[in-house]
C-alpha positions as CSV (number, residue, x, y, z in Angstrom):
1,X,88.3,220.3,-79.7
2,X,86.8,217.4,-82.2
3,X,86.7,214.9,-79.0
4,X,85.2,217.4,-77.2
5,X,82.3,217.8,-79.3
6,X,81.7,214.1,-80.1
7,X,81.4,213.5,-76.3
8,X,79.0,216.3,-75.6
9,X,76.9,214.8,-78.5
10,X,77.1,211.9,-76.9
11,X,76.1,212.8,-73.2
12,X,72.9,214.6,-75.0
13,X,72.0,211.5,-76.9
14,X,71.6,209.5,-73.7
15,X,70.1,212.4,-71.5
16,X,67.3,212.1,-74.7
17,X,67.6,207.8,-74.5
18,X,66.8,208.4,-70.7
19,X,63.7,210.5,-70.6
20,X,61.8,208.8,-73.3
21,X,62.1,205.4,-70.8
22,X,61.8,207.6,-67.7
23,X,58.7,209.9,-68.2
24,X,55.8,207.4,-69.5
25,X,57.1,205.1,-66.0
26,X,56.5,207.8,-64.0
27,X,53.1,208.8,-65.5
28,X,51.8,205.1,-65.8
29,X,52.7,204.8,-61.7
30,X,51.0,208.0,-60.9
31,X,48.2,206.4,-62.5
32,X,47.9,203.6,-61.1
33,X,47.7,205.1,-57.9
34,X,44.4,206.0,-58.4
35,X,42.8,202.6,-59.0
36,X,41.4,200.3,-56.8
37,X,41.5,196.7,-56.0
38,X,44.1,196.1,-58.3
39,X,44.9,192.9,-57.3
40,X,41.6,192.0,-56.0
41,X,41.2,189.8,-53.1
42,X,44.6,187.2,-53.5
43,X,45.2,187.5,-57.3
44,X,46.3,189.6,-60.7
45,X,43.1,191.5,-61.7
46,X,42.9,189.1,-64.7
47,X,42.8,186.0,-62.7
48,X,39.8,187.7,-60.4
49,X,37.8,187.4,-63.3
50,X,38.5,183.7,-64.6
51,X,36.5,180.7,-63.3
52,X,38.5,177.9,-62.2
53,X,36.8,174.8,-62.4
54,X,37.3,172.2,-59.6
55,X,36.0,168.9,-58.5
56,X,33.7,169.3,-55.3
57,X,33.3,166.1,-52.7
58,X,31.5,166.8,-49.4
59,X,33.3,166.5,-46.1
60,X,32.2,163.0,-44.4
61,X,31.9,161.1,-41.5
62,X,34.6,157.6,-40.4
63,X,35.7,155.5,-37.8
64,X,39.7,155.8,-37.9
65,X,42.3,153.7,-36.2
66,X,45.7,154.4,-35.2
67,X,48.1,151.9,-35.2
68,X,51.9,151.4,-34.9
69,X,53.7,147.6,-36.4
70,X,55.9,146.0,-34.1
71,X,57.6,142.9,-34.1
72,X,57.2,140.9,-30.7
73,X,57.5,136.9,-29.4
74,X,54.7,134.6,-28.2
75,X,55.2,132.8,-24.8
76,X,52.8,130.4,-23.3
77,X,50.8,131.5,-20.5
78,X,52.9,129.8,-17.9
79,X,55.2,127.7,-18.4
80,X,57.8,125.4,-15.8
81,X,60.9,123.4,-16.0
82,X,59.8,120.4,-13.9
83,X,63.1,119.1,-11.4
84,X,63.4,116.7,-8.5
85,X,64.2,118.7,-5.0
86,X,65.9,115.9,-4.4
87,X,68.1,113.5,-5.4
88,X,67.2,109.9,-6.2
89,X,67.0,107.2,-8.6
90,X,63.5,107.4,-11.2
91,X,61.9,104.3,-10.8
92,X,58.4,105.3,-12.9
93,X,57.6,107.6,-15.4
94,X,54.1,108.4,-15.6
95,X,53.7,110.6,-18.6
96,X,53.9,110.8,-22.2
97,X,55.6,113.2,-23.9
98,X,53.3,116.2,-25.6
99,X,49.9,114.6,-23.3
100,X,47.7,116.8,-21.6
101,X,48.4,117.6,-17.8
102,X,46.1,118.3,-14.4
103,X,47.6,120.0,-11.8
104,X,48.7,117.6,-9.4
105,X,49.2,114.8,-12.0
106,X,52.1,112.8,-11.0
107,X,55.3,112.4,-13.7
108,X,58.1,110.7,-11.9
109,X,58.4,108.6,-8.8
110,X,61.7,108.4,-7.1
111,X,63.4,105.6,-5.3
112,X,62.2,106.1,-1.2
113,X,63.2,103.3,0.0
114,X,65.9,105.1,2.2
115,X,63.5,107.7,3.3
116,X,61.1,105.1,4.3
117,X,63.6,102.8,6.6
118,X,64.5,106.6,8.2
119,X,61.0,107.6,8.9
120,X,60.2,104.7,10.5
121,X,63.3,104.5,12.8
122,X,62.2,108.3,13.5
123,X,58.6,107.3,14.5
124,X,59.9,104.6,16.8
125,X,62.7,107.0,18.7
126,X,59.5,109.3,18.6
127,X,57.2,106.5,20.1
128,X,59.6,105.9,22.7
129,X,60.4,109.7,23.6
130,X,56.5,110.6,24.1
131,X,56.1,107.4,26.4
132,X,59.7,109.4,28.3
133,X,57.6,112.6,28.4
134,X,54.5,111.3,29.8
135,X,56.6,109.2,32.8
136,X,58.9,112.6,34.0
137,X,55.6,114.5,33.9
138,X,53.9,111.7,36.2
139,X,57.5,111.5,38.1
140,X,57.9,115.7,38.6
141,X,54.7,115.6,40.6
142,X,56.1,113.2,43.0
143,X,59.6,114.9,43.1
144,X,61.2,111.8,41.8
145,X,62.8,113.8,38.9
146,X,64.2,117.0,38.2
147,X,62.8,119.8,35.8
148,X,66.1,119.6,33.8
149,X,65.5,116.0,32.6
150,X,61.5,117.1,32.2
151,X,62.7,120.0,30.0
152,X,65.2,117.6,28.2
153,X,62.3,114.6,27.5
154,X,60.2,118.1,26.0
155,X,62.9,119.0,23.8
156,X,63.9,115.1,22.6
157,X,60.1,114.6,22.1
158,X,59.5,117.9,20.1
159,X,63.0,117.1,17.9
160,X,61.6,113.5,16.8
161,X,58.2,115.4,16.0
162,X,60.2,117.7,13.7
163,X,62.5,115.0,12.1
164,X,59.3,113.0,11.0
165,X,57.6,116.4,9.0
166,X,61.3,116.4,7.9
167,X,61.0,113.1,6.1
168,X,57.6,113.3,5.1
169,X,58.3,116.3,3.3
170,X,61.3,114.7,1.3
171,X,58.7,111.7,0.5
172,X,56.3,114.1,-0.9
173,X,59.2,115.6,-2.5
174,X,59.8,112.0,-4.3
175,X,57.3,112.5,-6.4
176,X,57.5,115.3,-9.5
177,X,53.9,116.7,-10.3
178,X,52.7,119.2,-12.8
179,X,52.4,122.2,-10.8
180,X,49.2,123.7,-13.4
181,X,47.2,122.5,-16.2
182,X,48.9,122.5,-19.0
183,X,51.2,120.1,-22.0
184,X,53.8,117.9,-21.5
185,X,57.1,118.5,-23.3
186,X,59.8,116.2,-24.5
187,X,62.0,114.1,-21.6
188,X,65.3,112.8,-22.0
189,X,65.3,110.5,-18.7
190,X,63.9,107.1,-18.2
191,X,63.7,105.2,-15.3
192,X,66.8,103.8,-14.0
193,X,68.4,107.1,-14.2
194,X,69.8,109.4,-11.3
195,X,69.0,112.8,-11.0
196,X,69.8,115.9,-8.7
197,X,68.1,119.0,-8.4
198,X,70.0,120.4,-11.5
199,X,68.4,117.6,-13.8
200,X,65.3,118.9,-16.3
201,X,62.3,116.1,-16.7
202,X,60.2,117.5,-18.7
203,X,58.5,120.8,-19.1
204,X,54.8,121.9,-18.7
205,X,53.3,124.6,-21.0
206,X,49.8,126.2,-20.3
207,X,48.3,127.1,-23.8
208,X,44.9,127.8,-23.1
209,X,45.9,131.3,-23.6
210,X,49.5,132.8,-25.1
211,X,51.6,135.8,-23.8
212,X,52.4,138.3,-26.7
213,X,55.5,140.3,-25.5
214,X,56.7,143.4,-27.6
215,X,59.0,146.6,-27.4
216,X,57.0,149.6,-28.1
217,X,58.9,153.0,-28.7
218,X,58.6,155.8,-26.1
219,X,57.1,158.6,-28.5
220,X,53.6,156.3,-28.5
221,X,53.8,155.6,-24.8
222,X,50.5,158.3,-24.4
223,X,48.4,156.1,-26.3
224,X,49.6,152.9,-24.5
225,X,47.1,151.5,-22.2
226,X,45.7,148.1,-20.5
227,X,42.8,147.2,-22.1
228,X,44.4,148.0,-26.0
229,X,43.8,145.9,-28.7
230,X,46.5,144.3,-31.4
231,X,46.7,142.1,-34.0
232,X,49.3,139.5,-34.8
233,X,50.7,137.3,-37.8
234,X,53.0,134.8,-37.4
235,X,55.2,132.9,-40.1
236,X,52.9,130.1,-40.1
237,X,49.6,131.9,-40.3
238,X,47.8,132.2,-44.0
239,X,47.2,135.6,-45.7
240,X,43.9,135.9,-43.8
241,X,44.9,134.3,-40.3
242,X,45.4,137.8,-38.3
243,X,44.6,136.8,-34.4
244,X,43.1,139.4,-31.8
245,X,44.6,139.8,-28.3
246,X,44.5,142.6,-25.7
247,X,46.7,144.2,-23.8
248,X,47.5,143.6,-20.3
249,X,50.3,145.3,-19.1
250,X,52.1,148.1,-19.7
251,X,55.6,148.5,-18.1
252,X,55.9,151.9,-16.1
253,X,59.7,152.1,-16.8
254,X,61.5,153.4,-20.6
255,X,64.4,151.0,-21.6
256,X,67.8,153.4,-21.5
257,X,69.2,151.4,-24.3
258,X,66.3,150.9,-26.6
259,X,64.4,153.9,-25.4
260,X,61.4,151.7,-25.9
261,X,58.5,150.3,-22.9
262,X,57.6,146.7,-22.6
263,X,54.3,145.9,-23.6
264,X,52.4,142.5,-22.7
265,X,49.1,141.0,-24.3
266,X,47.2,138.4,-24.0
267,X,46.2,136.0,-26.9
268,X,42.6,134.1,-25.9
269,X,41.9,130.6,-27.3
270,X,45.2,131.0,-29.6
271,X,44.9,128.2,-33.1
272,X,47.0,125.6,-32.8
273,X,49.9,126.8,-35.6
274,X,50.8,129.6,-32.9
275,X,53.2,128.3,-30.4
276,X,55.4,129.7,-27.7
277,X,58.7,131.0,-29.0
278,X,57.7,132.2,-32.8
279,X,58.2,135.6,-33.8
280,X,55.3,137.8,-34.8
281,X,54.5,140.8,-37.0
282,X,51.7,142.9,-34.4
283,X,49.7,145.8,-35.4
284,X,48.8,147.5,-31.7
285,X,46.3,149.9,-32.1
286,X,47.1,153.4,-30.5
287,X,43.8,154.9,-30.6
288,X,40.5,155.1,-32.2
289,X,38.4,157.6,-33.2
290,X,34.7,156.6,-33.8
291,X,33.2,159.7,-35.7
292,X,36.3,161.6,-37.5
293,X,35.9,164.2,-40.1
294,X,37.9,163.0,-43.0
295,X,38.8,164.7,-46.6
296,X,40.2,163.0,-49.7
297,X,44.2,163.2,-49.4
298,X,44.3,165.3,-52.6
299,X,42.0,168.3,-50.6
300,X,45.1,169.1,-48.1
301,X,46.7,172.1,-48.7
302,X,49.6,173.2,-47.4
303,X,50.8,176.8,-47.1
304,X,53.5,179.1,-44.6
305,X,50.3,179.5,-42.9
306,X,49.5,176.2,-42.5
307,X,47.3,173.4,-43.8
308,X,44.1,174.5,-45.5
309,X,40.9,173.0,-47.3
310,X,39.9,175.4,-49.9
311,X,36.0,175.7,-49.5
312,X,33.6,177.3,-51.8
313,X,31.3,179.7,-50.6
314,X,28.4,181.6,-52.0
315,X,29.1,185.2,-52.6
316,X,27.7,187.9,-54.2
317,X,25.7,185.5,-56.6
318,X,29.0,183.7,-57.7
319,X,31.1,181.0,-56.2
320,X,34.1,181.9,-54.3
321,X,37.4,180.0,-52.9
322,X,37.6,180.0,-49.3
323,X,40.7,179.4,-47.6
324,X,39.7,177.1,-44.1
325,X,42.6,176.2,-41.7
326,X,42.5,172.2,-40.3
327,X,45.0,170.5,-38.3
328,X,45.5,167.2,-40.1
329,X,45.1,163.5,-37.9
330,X,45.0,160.2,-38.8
331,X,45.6,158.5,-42.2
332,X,43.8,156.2,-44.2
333,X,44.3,155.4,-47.9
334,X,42.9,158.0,-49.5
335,X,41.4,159.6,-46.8
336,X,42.8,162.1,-43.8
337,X,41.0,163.1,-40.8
338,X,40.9,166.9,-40.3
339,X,40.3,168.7,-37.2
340,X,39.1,172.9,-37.3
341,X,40.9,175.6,-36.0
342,X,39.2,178.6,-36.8
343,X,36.0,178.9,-38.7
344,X,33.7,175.7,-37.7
345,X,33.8,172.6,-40.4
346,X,30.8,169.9,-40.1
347,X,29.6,167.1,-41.9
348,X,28.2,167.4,-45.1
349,X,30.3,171.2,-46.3
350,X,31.6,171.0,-49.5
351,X,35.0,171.4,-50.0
352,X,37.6,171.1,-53.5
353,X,38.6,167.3,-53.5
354,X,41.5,167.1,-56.0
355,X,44.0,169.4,-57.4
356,X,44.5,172.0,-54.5
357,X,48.3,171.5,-55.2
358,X,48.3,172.3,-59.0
359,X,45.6,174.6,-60.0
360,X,45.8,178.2,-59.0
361,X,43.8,179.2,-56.1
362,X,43.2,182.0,-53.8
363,X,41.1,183.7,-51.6
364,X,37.9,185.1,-53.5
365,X,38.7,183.1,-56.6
366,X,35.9,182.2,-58.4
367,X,35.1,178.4,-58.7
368,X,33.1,176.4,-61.1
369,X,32.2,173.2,-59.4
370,X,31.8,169.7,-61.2
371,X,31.6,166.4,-60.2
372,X,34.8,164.6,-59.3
373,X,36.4,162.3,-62.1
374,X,38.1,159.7,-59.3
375,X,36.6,159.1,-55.8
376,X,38.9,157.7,-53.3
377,X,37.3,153.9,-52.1
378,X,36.4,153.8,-48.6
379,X,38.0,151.4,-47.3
380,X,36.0,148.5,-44.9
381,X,38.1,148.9,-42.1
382,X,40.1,152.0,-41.4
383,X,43.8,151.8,-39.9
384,X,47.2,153.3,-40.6
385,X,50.2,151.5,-39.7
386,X,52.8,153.8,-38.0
387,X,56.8,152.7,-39.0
């Protein structure tokens, strides 16, 4: 009976515990039901009423550039192994190693004495099978010979005729000439020495210009055009010594392996420290956009909804947030180019620079603007290198 009574007591004292936590809840909801705007327009109905101040920049106006670094090599713009097409004995060299060549110029004579002793034996056999031709022609019209040994002086006369282009063509081919304008490299023969097709004499470089080859990856191939601009350092160039060239060729096929497309420029008028074979660091541009709206870096915001630029407005006599939607482009230090895709954003708005990430802001918020403490440098010439 005694346990019985201590837990009824019990069960009372928490029925009572209950519905003095119970009742004021309910009566404070039911209350609240009958307000309005509790929250306001984005925040707690305290924060509605603060003033946040911000730093205020205007939206401005830039020439951007887009453009990807790269490693590529430099090749002269031609460039020719010089061999003999035939084989012979050098008797002159005519060149200096490293000295300016015209086309035509002659390096290397071979021994002809051979082909010479031949040729002339062929123009005598030849000499003697025209005087054959013209007798059986004069002979056929008297019937004194057949038209068999007629054909046979045509064909002798016609096979001498070919055997003496033969051997003037191998004389020609004596002499080794640069086939272009150009350098002249290093030689390891002199005369005296016997070469064969196989043998290298020299090599001829054209630098008036320089190839600039480079592997660009596929996800940039849209922007990849003839006509494109880059930029190139080389191991030897100073801090300063960045070279121009432009773009000449794009391959139309994607590398399997590499998943990359070829990509050839052309270096005008190169300095004399770049030379065919180096390794250089290139900066291709991708694209460039002449007037691009750009924002300081710190003015992005990003939400679930997207990227914003908070914006203040004039409402009601106060100064309110307003959330903007962009679609964010090319990057500069400092600086990001900002495209809009719903309400319109020009030149010259006003928009919160600095802080968008750490001060609490929403829709309707009202703003205090000030001037900004830090403003981003513009920088001379605008370009972001893509890795």
């Amino acid at each position: 009976m005694i346990c019985w009574l201590m837990s009824k007591r019990s069960m009372v004292h928490a029925l009572r515990t209950l519905y003095s936590w119970v009742l004021p809840s309910c009566v404070l909801c039911l209350s609240s039901c009958g307000k309005k705007d509790v929250v306001g327009a984005g925040g707690p109905p305290d924060m509605m009423n603060r003033v946040q101040p911000v730093e205020v920049m205007e939206i401005t106006v830039m020439k951007l550039k887009e453009s990807v670094g790269l490693v590529g090599s430099i090749a002269a713009n031609e460039s020719a192994e010089l061999r003999p097409e035939i084989p012979g004995t050098i008797t002159a060299v005519l060149f200096e190693e490293g000295s300016v060549l015209r086309k035509g110029d002659t390096l290397v004579k071979l021994d002809t004495r051979e082909l010479e002793a031949q040729l002339a034996e062929t123009r005598a056999s030849f000499q003697l099978a025209e005087q054959n031709l013209q007798r059986n022609q004069l002979l056929l019209e008297d019937d004194a010979v057949s038209k068999l040994e007629v054909d046979a002086a045509i064909a002798d006369h016609a096979r001498l005729r070919a055997a003496i282009d033969l051997l003037e063509v191998r004389l020609a081919k004596s002499s080794v000439t640069a086939p272009f304008d150009g350098t002249a490299g290093g030689r390891s023969l002199s005369v005296g020495d016997y070469v064969t097709s196989q043998s290298i004499i020299t090599t001829v470089d054209d630098l008036s210009r320089l190839k600039v080859e480079m592997q660009v990856p596929e996800r940039y191939l849209p922007n990849l055009k003839a006509g494109g601009t880059f930029t190139l350092r080389a191991a030897t160039s100073g801090p300063d010594e960045a070279v121009t060239g432009e773009v000449y060729f794009v391959s139309p096929r994607i590398d399997e392996n590499t998943r990359s497309t070829l990509v050839k420029g052309y270096v005008t008028d190169p300095p004399t420290y770049l030379k065919p074979g180096m390794f250089a660091n290139i900066t291709l541009v991708l694209r460039i956009v002449e007037d691009a709206l750009v924002v300081p870096e710190t003015a992005i915001l990003s939400t679930p909804r997207g990227t914003v630029l908070v914006m203040p407005k004039e409402k009601d006599g106060a100064t309110v947030a307003e959330f903007v939607p962009v679609k964010t482009g090319i990057r500069t230090p400092g600086y990001v180019q900002v495209t809009p895709v719903g309400p319109p954003v020009k030149p010259g708005d006003k928009i919160v620079s600095a802080g968008v990430g750490g001060l609490i802001l929403f829709p309707g918020m009202k703003l205090k603007p000030v001037e900004p403490v830090v403003t981003p440098g513009r920088p001379e010439e605008t370009d972001r290198d893509l890795k």
